[in-house]
N, C-alpha and C positions, 0 to 999 in steps of 0.2 A: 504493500500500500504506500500511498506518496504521503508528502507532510502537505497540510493543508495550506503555508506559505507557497509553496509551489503550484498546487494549485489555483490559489486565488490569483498568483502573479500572472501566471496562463492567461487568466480570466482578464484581468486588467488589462495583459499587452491587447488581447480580441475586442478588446472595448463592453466587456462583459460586467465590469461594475456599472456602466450606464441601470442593464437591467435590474441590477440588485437593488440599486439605488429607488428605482420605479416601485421592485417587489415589495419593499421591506418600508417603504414611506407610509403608510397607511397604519402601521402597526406602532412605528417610530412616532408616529405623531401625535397617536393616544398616550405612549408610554411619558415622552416627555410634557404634553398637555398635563399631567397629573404632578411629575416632578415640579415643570416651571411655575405651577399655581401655589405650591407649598413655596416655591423660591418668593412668590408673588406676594403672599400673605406675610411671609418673614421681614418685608421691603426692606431686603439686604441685597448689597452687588455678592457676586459668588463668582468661581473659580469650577469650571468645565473640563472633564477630560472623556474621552472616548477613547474607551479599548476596543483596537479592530475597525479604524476609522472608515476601512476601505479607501474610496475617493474623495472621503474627507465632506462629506455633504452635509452630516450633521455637524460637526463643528462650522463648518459656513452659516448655516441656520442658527444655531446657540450666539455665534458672536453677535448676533443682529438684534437678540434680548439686551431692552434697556439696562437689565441689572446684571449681567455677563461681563464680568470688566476681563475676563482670560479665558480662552478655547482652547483645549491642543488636543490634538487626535495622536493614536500610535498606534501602527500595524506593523509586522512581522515582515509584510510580504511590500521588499524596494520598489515593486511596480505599481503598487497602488500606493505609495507615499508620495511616485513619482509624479501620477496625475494628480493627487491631491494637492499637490504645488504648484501645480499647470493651472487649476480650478481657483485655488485659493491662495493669493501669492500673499494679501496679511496674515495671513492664519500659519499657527503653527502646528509642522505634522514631526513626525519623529519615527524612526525606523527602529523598532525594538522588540526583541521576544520578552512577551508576556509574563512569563514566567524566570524571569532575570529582570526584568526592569525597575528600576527604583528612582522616582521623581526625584528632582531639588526643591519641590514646596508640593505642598498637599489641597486639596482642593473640597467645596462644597458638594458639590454633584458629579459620579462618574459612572459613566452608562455605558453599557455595551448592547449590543444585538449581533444574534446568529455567531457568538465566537465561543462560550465559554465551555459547550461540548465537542471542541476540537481540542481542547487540555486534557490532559494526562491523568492530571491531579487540580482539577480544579474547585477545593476546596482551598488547599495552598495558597494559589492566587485570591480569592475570596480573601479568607484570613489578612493578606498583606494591606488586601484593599480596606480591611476594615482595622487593621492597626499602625498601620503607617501612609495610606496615600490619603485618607479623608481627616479633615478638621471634624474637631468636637461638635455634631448633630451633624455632621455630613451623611450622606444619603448616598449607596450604591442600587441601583435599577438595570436591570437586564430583563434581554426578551428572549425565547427560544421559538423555536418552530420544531426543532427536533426533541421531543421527550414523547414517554411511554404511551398517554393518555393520546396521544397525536400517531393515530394509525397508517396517515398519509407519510408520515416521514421514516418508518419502518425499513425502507427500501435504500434511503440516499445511503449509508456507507456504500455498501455494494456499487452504488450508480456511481459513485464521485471517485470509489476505491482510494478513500480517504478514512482514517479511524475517527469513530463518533463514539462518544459514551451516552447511552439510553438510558436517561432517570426517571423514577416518577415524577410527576409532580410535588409529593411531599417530603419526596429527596431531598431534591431542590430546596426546598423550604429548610429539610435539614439542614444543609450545608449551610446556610446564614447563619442558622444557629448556633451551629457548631462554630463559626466562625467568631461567632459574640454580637453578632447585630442583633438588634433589641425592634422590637414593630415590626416583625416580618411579616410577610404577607404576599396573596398571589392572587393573582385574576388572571381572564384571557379576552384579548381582543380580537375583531372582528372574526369571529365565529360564522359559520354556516353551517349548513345541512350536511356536508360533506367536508367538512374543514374545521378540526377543535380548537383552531384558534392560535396566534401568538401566544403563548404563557409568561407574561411578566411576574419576575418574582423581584421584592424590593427587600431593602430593610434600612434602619439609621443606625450612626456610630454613638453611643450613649454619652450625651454629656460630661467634661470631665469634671 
C-alpha cells in the first residue's frame, strides 16, 4: 500500500484537490459555522491552524473572519503546499508530517477534515493537539467520512490502496477523551438516505 502523502501529491499535481475542495465544502462549512459562532460569542481574535490543508482553501476562508488575526495550514504532501501558495500567497502553509510537527505558538481553533484516519496512531497526534498546540479553552474539530457507522466508505482503502483505520463513532469520541478534552461530543452532517453523513467529533482544552 502507498502513504497517503503520495497519494494526495498524485492528486494535487492532476488538479484533483480542485474536486476535494468542491466534495468536502458542504461538510466544512457546517463544521466550522459551529466552531466560528463559539469564536463569535467569545468576541475574541483567535489563532487558526488546519491539519491536512490540502490546497489550503480553508485557511483562505478563516483568514477572511473578522476575529482571525492568524491562519496557517500544514500538509504532509509538497504538492498541495505547492498550490496552496499558488492560491494563497498571504497565507501561511507549511510542509510537515503530522505526527512530528510541533508549532512555535499554539492556537485557538484547529481543524482538520478527511486526515486523521490516515495516522497510524492517531490518538498521539490528538493528545499533542490537546497539550501542546491549543491555548487554554482552545477547541480541536475534525470531520470524517471514513468510520464504521459510514457503510459507503467500507470500500476506499482497497480503492485508494492507501491504509485507513475504521473506528466507530464512539471510538472517536474515545480518543478525545482519552486525550483529556473535556465537552466532547459528535454529530453528522448532511446526511441522506444513502449517505450517514460527515461525522464531526469536537472537544475543548480545559481551562488552566
Amino acid at each position: 500500500m502507498r502513504k497517503a502523502t503520495e497519494v494526495f501529491g498524485e492528486w494535487a499535481e492532476n488538479g484533483k484537490d480542485e474536486g476535494m475542495e468542491k466534495g468536502h465544502a458542504a461538510s466544512v462549512n457546517e463544521i466550522l459555522r459551529f466552531a466560528l459562532k463559539e469564536r463569535s460569542l467569545l468576541s475574541k481574535s483567535f489563532n487558526f491552524l488546519d491539519m491536512g490543508c490540502g490546497n489550503g482553501w480553508v485557511v483562505r476562508k478563516l483568514i477572511n473572519d473578522p476575529l482571525c488575526k492568524l491562519a496557517i495550514g500544514i500538509d504532509g504532501a509538497k504538492q498541495m503546499i505547492s498550490n496552496a501558495k499558488k492560491k494563497g500567497k498571504d497565507c501561511h502553509y507549511i510542509c510537515a508530517d503530522l505526527t512530528t510537527y510541533q508549532p512555535s505558538m499554539k492556537f485557538d481553533l484547529v481543524h482538520s477534515m478527511e486526515v486523521m484516519y490516515y495516522l497510524n496512531d492517531p490518538l498521539s497526534v490528538i493528545k499533542k493537539v490537546q497539550e501542546s498546540w491549543l491555548n487554554s479553552d482552545g477547541r480541536l474539530i475534525i470531520g470524517l467520512d471514513l468510520y464504521y457507522e459510514n457503510k459507503e466508505s467500507h470500500s476506499w482503502e482497497a480503492r485508494v490502496n492507501t491504509p485507513m483505520l475504521m473506528l466507530k463513532e464512539s471510538e472517536w469520541v474515545h480518543l478525545f477523551e482519552q486525550a483529556g478534552f473535556i465537552e466532547v461530543e459528535s454529530w453528522r452532517v448532511n446526511k441522506t438516505e444513502d449517505w450517514a453523513g460527515t461525522l464531526v467529533v469536537t472537544g475543548k482544552k480545559a481551562s488552566l
